[in-house]
MISERO-944431 format. One record per residue: residue in one letter; chain; x, y, z of N, C-alpha, C, O in turn. Coordinates in steps of 0.1 Angstrom, whole numbers, plus 5000, padded with zeros to 4 digits. Example, Ala and Ser with C-alpha at 12.3 -4.5 7.8 and 13.67 -1.06 7.14 Angstrom:
2
+--------+-------+------+------+------+-------+-------+-------+------+------+------+------+------+------+
: drenba : lumba : n.xx : n.yy : n.zz : ca.xx : ca.yy : ca.zz : c.xx : c.yy : c.zz : o.xx : o.yy : o.zz :
+--------+-------+------+------+------+-------+-------+-------+------+------+------+------+------+------+
:      A :     A : 5132 : 4943 : 5078 :  5123 :  4955 :  5078 : 5132 : 4967 : 5078 : 5142 : 4967 : 5085 :
:      S :     A : 5128 : 4978 : 5071 :  5137 :  4989 :  5071 : 5129 : 5000 : 5079 : 5134 : 5011 : 5080 :
+--------+-------+------+------+------+-------+-------+-------+------+------+------+------+------+------+
end
This chain:
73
+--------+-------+------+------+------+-------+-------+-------+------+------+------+------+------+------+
: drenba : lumba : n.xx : n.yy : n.zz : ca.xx : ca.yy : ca.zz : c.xx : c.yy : c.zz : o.xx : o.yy : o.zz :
+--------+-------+------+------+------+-------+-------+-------+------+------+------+------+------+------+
:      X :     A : 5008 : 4988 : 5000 :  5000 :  5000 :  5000 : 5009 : 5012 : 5000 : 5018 : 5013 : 5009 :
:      X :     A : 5007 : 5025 : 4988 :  5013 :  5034 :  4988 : 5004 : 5042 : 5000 : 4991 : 5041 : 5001 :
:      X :     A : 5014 : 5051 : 5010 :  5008 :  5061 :  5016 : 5011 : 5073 : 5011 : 5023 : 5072 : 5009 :
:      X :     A : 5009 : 5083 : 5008 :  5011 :  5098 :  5007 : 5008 : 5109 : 5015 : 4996 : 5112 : 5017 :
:      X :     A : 5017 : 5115 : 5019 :  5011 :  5126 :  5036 : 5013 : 5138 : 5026 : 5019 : 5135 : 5016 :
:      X :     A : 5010 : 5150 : 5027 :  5012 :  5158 :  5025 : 5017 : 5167 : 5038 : 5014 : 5167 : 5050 :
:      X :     A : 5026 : 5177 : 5029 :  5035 :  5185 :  5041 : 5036 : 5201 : 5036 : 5041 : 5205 : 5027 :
:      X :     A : 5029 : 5207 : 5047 :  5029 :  5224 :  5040 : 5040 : 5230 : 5052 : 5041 : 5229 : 5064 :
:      X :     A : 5048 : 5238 : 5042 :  5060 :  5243 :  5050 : 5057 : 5261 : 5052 : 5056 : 5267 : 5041 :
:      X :     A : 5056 : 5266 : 5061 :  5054 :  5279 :  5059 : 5065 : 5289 : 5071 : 5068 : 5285 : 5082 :
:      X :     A : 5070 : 5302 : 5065 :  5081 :  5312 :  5075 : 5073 : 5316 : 5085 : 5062 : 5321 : 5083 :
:      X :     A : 5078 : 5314 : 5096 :  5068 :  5321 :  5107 : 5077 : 5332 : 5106 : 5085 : 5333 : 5098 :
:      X :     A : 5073 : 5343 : 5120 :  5076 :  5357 :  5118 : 5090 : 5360 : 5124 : 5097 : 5371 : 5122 :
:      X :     A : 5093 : 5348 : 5131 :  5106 :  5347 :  5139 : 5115 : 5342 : 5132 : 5124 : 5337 : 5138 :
:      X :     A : 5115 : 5342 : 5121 :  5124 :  5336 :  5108 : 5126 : 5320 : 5108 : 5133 : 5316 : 5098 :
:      X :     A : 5120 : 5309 : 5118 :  5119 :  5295 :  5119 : 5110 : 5293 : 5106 : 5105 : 5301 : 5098 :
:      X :     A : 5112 : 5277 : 5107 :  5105 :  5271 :  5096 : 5090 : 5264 : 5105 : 5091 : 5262 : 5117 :
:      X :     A : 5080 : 5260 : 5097 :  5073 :  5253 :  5105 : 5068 : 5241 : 5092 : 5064 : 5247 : 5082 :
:      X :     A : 5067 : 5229 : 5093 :  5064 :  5220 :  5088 : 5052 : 5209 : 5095 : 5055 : 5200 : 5103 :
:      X :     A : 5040 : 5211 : 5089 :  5036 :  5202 :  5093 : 5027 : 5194 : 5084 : 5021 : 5198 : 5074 :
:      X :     A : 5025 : 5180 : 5089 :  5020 :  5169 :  5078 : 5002 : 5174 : 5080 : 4996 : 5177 : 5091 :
:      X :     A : 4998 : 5172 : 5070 :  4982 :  5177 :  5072 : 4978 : 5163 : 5077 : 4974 : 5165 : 5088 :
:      X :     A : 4976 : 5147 : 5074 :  4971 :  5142 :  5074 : 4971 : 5133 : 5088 : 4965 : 5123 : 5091 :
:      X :     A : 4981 : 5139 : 5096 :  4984 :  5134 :  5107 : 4981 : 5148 : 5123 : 4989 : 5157 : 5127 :
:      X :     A : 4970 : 5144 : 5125 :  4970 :  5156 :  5133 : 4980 : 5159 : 5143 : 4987 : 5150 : 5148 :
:      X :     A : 4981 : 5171 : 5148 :  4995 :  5178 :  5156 : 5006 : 5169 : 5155 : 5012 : 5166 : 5165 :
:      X :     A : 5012 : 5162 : 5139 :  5027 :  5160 :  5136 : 5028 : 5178 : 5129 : 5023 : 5182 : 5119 :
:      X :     A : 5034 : 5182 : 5135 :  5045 :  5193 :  5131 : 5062 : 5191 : 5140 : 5066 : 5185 : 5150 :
:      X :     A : 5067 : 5201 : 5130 :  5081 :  5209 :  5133 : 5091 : 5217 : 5132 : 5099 : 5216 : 5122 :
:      X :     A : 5092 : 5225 : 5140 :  5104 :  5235 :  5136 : 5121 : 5231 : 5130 : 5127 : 5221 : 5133 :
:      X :     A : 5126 : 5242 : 5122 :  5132 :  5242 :  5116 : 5140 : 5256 : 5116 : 5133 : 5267 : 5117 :
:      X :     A : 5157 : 5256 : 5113 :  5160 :  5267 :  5107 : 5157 : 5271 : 5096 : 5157 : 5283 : 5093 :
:      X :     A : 5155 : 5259 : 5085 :  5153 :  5258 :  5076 : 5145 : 5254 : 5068 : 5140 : 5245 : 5075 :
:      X :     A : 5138 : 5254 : 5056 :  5125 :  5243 :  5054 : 5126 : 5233 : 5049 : 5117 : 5227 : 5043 :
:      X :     A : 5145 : 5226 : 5049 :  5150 :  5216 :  5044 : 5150 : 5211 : 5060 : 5149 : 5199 : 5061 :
:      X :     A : 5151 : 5219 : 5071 :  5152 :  5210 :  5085 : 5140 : 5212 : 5088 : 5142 : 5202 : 5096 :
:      X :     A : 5130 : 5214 : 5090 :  5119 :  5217 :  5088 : 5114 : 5201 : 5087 : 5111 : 5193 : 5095 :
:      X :     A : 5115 : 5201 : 5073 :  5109 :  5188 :  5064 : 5116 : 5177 : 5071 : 5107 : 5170 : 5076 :
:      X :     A : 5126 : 5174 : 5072 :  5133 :  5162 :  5079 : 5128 : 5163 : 5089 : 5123 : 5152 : 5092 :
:      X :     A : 5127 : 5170 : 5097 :  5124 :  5167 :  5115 : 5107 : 5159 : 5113 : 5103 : 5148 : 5117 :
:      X :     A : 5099 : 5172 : 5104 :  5086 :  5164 :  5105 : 5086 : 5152 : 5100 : 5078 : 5145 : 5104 :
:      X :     A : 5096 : 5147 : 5088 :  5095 :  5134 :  5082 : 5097 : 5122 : 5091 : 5091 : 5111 : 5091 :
:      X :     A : 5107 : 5127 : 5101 :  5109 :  5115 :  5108 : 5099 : 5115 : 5124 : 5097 : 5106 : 5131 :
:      X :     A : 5096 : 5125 : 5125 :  5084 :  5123 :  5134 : 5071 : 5115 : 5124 : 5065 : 5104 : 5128 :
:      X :     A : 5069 : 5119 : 5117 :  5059 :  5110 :  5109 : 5059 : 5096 : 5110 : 5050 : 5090 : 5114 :
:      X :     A : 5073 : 5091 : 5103 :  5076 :  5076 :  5105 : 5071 : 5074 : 5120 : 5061 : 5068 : 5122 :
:      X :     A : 5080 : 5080 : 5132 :  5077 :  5073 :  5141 : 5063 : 5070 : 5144 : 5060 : 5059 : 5148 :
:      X :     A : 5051 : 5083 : 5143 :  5037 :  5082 :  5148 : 5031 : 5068 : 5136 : 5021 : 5061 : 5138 :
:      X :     A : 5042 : 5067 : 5121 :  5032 :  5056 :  5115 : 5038 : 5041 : 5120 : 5031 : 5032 : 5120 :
:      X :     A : 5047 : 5041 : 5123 :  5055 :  5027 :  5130 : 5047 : 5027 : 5141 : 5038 : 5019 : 5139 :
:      X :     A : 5045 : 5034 : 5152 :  5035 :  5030 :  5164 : 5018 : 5027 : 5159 : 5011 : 5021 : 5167 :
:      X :     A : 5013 : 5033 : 5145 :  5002 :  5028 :  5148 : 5001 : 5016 : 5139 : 4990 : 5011 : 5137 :
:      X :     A : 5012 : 5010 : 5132 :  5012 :  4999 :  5124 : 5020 : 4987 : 5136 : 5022 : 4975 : 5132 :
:      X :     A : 5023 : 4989 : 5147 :  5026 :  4984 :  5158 : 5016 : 4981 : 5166 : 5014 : 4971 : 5172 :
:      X :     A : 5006 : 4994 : 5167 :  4992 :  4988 :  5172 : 4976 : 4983 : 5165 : 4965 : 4982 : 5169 :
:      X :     A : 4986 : 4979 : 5153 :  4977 :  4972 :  5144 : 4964 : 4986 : 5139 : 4954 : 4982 : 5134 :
:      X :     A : 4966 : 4999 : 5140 :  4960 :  5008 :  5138 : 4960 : 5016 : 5123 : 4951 : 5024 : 5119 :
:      X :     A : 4970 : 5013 : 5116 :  4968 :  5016 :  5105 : 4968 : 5007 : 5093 : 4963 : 4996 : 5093 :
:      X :     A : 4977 : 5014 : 5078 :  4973 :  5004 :  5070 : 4983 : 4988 : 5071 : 4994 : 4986 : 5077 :
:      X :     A : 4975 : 4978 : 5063 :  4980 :  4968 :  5063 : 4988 : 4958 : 5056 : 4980 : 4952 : 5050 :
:      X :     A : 4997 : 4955 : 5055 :  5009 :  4947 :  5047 : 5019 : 4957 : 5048 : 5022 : 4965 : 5057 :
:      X :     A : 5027 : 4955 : 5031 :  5040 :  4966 :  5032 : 5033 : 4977 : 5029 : 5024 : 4979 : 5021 :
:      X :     A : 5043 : 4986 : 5037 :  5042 :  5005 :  5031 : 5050 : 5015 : 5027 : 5058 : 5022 : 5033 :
:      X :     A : 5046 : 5015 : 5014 :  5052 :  5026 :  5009 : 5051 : 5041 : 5010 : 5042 : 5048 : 5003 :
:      X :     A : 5057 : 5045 : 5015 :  5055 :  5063 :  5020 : 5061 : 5069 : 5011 : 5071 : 5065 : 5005 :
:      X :     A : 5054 : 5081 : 5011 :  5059 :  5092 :  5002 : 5055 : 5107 : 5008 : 5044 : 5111 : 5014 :
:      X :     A : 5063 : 5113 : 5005 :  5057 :  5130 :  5014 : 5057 : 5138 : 4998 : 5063 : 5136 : 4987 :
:      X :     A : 5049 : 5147 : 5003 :  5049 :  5157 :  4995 : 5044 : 5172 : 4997 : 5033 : 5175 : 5002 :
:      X :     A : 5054 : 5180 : 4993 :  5059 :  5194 :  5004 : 5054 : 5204 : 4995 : 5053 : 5201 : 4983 :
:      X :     A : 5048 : 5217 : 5001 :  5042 :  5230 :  4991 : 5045 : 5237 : 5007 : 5043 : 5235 : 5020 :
:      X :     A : 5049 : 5246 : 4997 :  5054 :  5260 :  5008 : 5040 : 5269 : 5008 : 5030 : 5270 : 5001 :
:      X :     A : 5043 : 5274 : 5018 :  5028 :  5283 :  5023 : 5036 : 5299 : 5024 : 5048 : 5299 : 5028 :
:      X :     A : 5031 : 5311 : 5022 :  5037 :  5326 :  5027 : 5037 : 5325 : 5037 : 5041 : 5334 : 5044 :
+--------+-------+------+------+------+-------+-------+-------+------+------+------+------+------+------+
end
């Protein structure tokens, strides 16, 4: 099963990045950048989908993940 998260990255006013996956509610994270940004949320992502494929909670067999990023103003 392919999965696909979507990820909107937007400048907050303090010059941080903030990245968060829409389809997983409160996975976000900061960044200096919106290349660290994207990495931090990416791997918070894996871990919240490893615990729910650990508690038999999400999808089933193998998974293929894919992110996909759009910047926001």
């Amino acid at each position: 099963m392919k999965v696909v998260y979507r990820v909107e990255i937007e400048r907050e006013e303090d010059g941080r990045f903030l990245a968060e996956v829409v389809e997983l509610s409160g996975v976000m994270a900061y960044g200096r950048s919106a290349e660290e940004a994207l990495a931090f949320v990416q791997a918070l992502a894996l871990r919240v989908l490893a615990d729910q494929l650990e508690h038999e909670e999400g999808p089933r067999g193998p998974v293929s993940v894919q992110f996909e990023t759009s910047a926001s103003a």
